[in-house]
ROLUMMAR-315688 format. One record per residue (C-alpha): residue in three letters; y, z, x; residue number from 0. Coordinates in nm, 2 decimals, decimal comma, padded with zeros to 4 digits. Each point is the difference from the previous one (the first is absolute). Layout:
REM residues N
  resn       Y       Z       X  resi
   ala       Y       Z       X   NUM
...
This chain:
REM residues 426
  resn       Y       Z       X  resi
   unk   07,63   05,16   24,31     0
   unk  -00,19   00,07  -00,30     1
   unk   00,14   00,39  -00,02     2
   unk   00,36  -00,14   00,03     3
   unk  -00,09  -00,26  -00,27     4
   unk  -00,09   00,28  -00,22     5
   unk   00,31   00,24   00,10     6
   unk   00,24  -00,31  -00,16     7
   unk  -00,20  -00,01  -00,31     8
   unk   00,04   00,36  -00,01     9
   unk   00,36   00,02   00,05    10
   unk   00,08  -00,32  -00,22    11
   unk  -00,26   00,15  -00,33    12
   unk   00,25   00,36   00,09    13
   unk   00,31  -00,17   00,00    14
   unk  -00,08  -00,19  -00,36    15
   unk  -00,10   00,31  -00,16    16
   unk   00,37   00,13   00,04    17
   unk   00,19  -00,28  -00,02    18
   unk   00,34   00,16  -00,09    19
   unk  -00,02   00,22   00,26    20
   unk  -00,07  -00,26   00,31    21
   unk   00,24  -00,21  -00,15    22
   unk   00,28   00,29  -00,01    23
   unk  -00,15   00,12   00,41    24
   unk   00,07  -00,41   00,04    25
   unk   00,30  -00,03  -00,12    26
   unk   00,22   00,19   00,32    27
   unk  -00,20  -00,24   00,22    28
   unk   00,09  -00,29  -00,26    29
   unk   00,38   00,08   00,04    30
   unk   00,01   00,05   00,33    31
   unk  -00,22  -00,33   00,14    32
   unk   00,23  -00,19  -00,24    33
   unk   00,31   00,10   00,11    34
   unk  -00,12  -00,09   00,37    35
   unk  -00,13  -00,29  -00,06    36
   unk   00,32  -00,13  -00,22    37
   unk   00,24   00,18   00,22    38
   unk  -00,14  -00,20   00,30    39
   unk  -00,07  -00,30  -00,17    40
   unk   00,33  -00,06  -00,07    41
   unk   00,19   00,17   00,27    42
   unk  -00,19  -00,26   00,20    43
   unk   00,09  -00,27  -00,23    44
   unk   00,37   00,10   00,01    45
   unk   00,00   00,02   00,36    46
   unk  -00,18  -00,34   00,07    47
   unk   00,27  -00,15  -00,29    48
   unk   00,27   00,18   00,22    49
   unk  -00,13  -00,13   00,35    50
   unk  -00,01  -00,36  -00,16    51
   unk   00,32   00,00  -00,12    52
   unk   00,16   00,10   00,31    53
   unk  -00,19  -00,19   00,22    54
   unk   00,14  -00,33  -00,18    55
   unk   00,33   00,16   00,14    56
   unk  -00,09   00,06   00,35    57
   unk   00,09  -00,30   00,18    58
   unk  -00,05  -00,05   00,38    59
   unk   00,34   00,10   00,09    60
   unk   00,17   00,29   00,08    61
   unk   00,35   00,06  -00,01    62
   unk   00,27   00,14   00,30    63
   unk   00,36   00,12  -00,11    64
   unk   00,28   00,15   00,17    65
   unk   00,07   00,34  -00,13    66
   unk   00,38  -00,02   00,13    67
   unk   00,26  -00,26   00,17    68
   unk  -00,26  -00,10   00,30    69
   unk  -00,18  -00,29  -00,11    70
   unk  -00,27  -00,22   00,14    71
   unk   00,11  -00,31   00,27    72
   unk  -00,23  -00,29  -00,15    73
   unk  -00,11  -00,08   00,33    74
   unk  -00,15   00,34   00,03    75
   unk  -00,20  -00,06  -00,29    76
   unk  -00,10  -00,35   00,15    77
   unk  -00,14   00,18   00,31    78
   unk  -00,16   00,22  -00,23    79
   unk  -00,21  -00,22  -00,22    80
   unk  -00,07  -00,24   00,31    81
   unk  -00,14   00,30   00,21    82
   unk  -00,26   00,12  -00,32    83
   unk  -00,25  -00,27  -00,12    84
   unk  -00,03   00,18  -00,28    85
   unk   00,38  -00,10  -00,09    86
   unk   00,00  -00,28  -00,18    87
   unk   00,36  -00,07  -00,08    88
   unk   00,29   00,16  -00,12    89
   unk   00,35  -00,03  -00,26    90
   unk   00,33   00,23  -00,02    91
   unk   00,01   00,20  -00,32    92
   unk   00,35  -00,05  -00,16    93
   unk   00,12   00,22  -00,31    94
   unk   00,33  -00,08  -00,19    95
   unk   00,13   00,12  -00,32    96
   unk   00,21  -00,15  -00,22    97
   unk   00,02  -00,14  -00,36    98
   unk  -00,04  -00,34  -00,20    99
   unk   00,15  -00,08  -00,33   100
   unk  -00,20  -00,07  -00,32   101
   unk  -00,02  -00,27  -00,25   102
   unk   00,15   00,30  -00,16   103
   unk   00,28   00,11   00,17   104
   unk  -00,18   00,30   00,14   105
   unk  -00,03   00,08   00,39   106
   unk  -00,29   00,11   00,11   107
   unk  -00,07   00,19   00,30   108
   unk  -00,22  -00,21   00,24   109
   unk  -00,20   00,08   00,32   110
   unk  -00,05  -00,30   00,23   111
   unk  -00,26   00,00   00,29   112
   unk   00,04  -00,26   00,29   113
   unk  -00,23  -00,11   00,23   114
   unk  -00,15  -00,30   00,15   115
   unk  -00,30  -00,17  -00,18   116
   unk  -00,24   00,24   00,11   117
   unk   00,12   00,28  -00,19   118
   unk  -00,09  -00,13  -00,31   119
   unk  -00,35   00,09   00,05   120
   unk   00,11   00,36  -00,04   121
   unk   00,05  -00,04  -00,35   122
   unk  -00,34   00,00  -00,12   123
   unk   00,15  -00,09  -00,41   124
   unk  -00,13  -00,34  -00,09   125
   unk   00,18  -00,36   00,00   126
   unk   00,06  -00,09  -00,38   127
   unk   00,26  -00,30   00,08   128
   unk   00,14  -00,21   00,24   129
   unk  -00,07   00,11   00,34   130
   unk   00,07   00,25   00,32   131
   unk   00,32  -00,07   00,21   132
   unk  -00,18  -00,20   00,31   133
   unk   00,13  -00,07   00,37   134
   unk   00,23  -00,29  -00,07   135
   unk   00,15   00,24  -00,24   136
   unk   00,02   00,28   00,27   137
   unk   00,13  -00,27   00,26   138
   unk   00,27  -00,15  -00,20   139
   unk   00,11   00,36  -00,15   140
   unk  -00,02  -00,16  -00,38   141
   unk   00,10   00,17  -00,27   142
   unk  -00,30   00,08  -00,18   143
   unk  -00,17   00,28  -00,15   144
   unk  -00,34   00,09  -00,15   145
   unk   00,03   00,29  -00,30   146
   unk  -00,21   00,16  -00,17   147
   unk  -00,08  -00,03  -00,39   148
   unk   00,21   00,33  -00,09   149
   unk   00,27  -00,16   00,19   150
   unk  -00,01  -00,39  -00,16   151
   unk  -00,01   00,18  -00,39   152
   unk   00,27   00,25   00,14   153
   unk   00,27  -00,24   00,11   154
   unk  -00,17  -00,37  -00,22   155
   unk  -00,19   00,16  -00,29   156
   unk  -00,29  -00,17   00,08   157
   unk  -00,32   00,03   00,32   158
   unk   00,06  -00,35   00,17   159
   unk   00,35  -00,04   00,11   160
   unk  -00,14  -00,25   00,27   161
   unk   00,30  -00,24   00,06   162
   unk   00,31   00,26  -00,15   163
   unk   00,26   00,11   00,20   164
   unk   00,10   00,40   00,03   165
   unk   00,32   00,12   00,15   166
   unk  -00,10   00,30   00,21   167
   unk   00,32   00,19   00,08   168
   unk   00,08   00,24   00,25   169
   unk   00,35   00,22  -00,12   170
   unk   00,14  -00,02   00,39   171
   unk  -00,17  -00,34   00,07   172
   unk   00,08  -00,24  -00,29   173
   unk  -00,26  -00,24  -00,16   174
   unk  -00,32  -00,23   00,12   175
   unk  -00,13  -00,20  -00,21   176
   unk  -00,43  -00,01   00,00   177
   unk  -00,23  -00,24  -00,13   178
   unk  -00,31   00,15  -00,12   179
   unk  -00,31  -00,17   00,14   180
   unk  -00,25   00,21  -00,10   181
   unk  -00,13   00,30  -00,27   182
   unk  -00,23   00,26   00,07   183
   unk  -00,20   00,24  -00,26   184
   unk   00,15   00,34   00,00   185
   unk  -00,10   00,32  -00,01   186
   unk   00,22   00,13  -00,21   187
   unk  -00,04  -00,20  -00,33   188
   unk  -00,24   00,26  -00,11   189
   unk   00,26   00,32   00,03   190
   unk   00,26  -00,28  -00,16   191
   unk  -00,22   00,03  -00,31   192
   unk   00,00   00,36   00,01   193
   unk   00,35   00,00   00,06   194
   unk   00,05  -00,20  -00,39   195
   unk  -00,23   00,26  -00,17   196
   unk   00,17   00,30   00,11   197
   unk   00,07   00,25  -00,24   198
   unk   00,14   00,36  -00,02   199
   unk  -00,36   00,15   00,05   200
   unk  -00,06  -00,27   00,23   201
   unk   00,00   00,27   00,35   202
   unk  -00,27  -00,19   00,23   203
   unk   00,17  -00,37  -00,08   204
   unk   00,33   00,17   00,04   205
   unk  -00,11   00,15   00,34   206
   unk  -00,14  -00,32   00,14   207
   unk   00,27  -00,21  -00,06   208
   unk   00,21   00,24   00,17   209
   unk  -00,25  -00,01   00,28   210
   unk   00,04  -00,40   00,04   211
   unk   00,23  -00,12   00,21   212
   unk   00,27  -00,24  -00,24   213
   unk   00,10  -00,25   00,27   214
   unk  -00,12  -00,30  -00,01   215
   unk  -00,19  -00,17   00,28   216
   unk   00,04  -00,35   00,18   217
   unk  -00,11  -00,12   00,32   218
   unk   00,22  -00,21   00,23   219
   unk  -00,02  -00,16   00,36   220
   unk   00,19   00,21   00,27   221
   unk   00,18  -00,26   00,12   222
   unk   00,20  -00,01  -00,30   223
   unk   00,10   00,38   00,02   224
   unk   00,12  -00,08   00,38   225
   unk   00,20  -00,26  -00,08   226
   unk   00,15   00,15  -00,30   227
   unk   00,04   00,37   00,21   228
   unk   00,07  -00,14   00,38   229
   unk   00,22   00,27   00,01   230
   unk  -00,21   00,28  -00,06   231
   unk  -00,35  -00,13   00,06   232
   unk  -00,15  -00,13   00,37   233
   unk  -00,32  -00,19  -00,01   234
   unk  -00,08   00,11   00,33   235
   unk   00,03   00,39  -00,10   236
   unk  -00,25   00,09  -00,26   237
   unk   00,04   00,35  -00,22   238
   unk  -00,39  -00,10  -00,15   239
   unk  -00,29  -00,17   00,11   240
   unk  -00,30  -00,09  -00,18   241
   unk  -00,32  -00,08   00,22   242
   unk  -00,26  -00,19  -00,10   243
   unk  -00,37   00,09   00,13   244
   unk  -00,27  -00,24   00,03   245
   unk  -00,26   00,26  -00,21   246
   unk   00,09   00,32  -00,18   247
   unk  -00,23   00,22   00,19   248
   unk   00,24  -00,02   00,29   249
   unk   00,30   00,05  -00,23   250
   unk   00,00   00,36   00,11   251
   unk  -00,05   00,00   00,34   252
   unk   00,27  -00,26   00,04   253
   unk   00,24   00,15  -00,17   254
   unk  -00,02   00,31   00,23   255
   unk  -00,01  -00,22   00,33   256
   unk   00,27  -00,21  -00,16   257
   unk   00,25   00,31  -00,04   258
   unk  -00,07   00,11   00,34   259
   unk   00,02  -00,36   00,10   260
   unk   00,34   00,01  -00,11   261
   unk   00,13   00,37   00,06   262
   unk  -00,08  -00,08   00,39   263
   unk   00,17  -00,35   00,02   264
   unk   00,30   00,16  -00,14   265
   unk  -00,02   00,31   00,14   266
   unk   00,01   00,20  -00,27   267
   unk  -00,33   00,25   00,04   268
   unk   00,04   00,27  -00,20   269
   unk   00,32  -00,01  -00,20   270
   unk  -00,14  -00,17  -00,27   271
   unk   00,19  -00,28  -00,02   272
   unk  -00,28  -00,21  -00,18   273
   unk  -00,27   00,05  -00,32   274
   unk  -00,28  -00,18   00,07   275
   unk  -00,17  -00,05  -00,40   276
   unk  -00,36  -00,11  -00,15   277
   unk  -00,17   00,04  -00,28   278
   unk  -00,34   00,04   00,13   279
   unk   00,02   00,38   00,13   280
   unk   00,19   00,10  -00,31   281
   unk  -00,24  -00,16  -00,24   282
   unk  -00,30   00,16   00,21   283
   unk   00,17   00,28  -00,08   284
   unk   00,03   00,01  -00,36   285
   unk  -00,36  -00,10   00,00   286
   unk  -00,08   00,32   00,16   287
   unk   00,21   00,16  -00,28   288
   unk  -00,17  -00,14  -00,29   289
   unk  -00,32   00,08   00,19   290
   unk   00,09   00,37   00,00   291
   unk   00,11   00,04  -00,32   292
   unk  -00,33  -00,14  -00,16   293
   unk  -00,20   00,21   00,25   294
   unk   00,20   00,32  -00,13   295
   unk  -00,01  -00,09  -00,36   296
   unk  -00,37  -00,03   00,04   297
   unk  -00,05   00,30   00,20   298
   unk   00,15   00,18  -00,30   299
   unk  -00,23  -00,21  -00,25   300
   unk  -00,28   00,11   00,16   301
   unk   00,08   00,40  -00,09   302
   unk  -00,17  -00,09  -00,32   303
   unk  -00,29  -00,11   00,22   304
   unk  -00,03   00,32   00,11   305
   unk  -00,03   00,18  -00,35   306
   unk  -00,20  -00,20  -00,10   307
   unk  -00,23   00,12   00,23   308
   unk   00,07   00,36  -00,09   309
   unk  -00,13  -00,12  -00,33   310
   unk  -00,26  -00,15   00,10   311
   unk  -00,12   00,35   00,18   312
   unk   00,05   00,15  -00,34   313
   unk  -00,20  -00,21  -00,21   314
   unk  -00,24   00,03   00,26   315
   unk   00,02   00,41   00,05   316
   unk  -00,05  -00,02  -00,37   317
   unk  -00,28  -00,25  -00,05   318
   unk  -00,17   00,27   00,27   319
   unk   00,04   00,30  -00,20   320
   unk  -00,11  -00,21  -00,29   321
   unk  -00,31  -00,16   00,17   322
   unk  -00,10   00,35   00,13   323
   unk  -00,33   00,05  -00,14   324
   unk  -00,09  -00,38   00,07   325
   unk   00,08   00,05   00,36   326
   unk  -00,28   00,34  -00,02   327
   unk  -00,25  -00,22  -00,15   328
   unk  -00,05  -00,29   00,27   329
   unk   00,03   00,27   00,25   330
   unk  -00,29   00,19  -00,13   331
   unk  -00,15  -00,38  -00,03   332
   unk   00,05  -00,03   00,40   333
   unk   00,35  -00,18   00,00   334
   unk   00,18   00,02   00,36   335
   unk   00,33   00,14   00,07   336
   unk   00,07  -00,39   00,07   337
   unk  -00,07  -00,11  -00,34   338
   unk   00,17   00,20  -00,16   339
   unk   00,35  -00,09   00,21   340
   unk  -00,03  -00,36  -00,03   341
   unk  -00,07   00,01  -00,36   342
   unk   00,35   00,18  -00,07   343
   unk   00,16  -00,17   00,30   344
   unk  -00,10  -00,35  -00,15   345
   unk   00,15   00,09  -00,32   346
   unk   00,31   00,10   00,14   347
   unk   00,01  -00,34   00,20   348
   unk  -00,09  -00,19  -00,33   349
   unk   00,28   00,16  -00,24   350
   unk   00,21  -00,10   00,30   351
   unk  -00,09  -00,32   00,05   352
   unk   00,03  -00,09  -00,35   353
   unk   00,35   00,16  -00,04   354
   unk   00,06  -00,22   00,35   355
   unk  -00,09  -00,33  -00,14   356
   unk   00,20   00,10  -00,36   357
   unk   00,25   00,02   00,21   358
   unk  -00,02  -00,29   00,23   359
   unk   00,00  -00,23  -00,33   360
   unk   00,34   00,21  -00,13   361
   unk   00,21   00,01   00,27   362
   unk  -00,09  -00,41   00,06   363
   unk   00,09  -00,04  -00,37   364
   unk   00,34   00,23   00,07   365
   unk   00,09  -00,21   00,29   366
   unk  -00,03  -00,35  -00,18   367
   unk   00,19   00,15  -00,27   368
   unk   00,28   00,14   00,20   369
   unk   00,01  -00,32   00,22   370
   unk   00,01  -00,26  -00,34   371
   unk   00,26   00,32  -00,12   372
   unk   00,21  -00,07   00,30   373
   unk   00,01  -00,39   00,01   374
   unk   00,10   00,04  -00,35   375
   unk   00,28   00,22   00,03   376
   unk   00,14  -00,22   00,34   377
   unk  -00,12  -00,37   00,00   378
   unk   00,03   00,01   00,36   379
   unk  -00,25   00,29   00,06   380
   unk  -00,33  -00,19   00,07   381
   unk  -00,20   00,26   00,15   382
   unk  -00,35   00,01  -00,05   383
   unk  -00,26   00,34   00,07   384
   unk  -00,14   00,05   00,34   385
   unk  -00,34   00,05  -00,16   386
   unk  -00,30  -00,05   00,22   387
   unk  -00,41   00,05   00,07   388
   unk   00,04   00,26   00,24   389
   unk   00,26   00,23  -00,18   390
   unk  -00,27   00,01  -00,27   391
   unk  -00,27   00,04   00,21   392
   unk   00,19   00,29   00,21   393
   unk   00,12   00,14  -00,36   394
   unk  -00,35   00,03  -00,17   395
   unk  -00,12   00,16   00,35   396
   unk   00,26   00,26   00,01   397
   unk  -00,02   00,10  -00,39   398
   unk  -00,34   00,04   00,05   399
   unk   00,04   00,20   00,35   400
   unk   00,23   00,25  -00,24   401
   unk  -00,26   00,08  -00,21   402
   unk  -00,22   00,09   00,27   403
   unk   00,25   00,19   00,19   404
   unk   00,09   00,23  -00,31   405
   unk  -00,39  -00,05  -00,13   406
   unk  -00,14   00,21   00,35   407
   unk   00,09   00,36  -00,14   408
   unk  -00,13  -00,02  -00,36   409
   unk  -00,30  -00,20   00,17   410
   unk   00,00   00,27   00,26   411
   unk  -00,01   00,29  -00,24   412
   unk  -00,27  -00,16  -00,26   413
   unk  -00,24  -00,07   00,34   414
   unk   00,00   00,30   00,11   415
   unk  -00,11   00,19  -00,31   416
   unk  -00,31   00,16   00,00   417
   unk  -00,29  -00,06  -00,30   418
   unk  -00,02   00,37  -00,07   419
   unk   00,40  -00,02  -00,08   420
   unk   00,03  -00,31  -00,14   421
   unk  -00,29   00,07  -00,28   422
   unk   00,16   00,34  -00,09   423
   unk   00,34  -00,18  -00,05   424
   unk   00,08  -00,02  -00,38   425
């Protein structure tokens, strides 16, 4: 223990006397831990941002839908929820278009969805005022309507239109008039500020708000849209189907018994006649995305990593030319081969080290800067860096592990000099 001891002071008094020059041999390993350490700090951090966010969306539901003129009898979905536990209950999914009329004059294009209480849990945006259309609504088909806040400043010029009265119009139906009973936050108030602050260079504004969808959205019992469409719309023949799942683990596996549920009672196997669709799978997928991406982005961080070890075999191939005559003298003074390799392999572990823990303390700098960067630049972006005990621990291990690696030739080369060489050196 005591040699060891004394092969660290050795390396540390060596690495002082050329200060400059360990910190230049430091400085590829510097770059290279930092960039790992930040890259992965806040891919992490995105991803975990990413995962939350989408997992708020989730839902345990999953949604069936005709892909042409067969639809669903209700009684088969009936059958269907009663035969799987898991099943907990179920609402058509109706979709009209048509338009309302302004305090302004101005006809806006509006998207109405229809469904029976239930549905409403879909819609994950938050109740501001007044309340959700409930069963009485549903069983007396009442003409009500919950909107969002785009919608109520849209078509009243102000967020709580709880109690006013909008004409939705359809251009081959006529005109049914809705009381709005409720107001829900909307996602889009954000891009609607955008939208004011667009100017000629504005390209990314521009871009979004051509990206968001302009029709505004209400919610509305079904029973309304059946009486109002008898014609054209059969309660007992559904063209969508949301399921609800008592837990979303089993979203995914019901969705996939529920299709085939369906594709056998109506005897449609393989003509895909129906699109079974959750969000679970796809956001598992795009996890794995953003998971790749940082992995690859960091495998290419850590080229640096690698030259900086081809520095540090430099410095070291150097410090052995330099150190010759040294390296004769405790020879001749009955120094092993041994010594003489862990001396120079120390050194190279400590200029590594160093440069590792520099590092460390960057890239976790870089990665609270980028993060507080990001949440300036987009309010909404509240990630924080994946930054733990164990990536520092495995970090400082591995930068020191370089400087060994690269360290074993130059170490190699100075142990294996002999005393009669090494004191003619000049």
């Amino acid at each position: 223990m005591g040699k060891f001891l004394e092969y660290w002071k050795m390396a540390y008094f060596n690495i002082r006397m050329n200060k400059v020059r360990a910190f230049l041999t430091m400085l590829g390993i510097i770059i290279g831990i930092a960039s790992v350490v930040g890259i992965l700090s806040i891919g992490n951090g995105f991803s975990n941002w990413v995962s939350g966010s989408l997992n708020g969306l989730i839902g345990s539901y999953f949604q069936i839908y005709s892909n042409g003129e067969k639809a669903v009898p209700r009684e088969v979905i009936e059958r269907m929820v009663d035969k799987y536990p898991e099943m907990t209950g179920y609402t058509e999914d109706i979709g009209i278009t048509g338009y309302v009329v302004s305090m302004k004059g101005e006809e806006l294009e509006t998207l109405i969805s229809a469904g029976t209480p239930e549905r409403q849990v879909s819609n994950k945006n938050e109740l501001l005022y007044g309340r959700e259309y409930d069963q009485n609504d549903y069983d007396n088909a009442s003409n009500v309507v919950v909107i969002d806040t785009y919608a109520a400043k849209k078509i009243f010029g102000r967020e709580n239109a709880v109690g006013e009265i909008l004409h939705f119009q359809h251009r081959r139906r006529g005109e049914v008039n809705l009381k709005v009973i409720g107001v829900r936050k909307s996602t889009r108030q954000d891009n609607e500020k955008k939208k004011d602050t667009v100017g000629e260079d504005g390209a990314d504004n521009q871009l979004i708000v051509v990206m968001q969808d302009e029709r505004l959205q209400m919610e509305m019992p079904s029973t309304v849209l059946y009486r109002m469409y008898s014609d054209l719309l059969d309660p007992n023949e559904l063209s969508s189907v949301i399921v609800f799942v008592d837990e979303p683990a089993h979203v995914a596996e019901m969705c996939q018994k529920g299709k085939r549920y369906i594709e056998a009672a109506t005897d449609t196997r393989g003509e895909n006649a129906f699109t079974a669709y959750e969000l679970t799978s796809a956001i598992s997928s795009i996890k794995g995305v953003l998971g790749g991406i940082t992995a690859f982005v960091m495998m290419v961080a850590a080229i640096s990593l690698f030259v900086g070890g081809v520095g540090v075999m430099n410095i070291m191939l150097v410090s052995v030319t330099e150190r010759t005559r040294e390296i004769g003298i405790r020879k001749s003074l009955g120094a092993r081969t041994s010594s003489i390799m862990w001396q120079f392999l120390i050194e190279s572990g400590l200029i590594s080290l160093t440069g590792g823990i520099i590092g460390i303390i960057i890239g976790y700098i870089f990665s609270i800067l980028a993060c507080t960067i990001a949440h300036a630049v987009k309010n909404s972006i509240t990630m924080t860096p994946d930054f733990n005990i164990l990536l520092i621990l495995g970090i400082a291990v591995f930068s020191m592990g370089i400087g060994v690696f690269f360290g074993l030739y130059p170490a190699g080369k100075a142990a294996k000099m002999t005393p009669i060489d090494a004191l003619r050196h000049k």
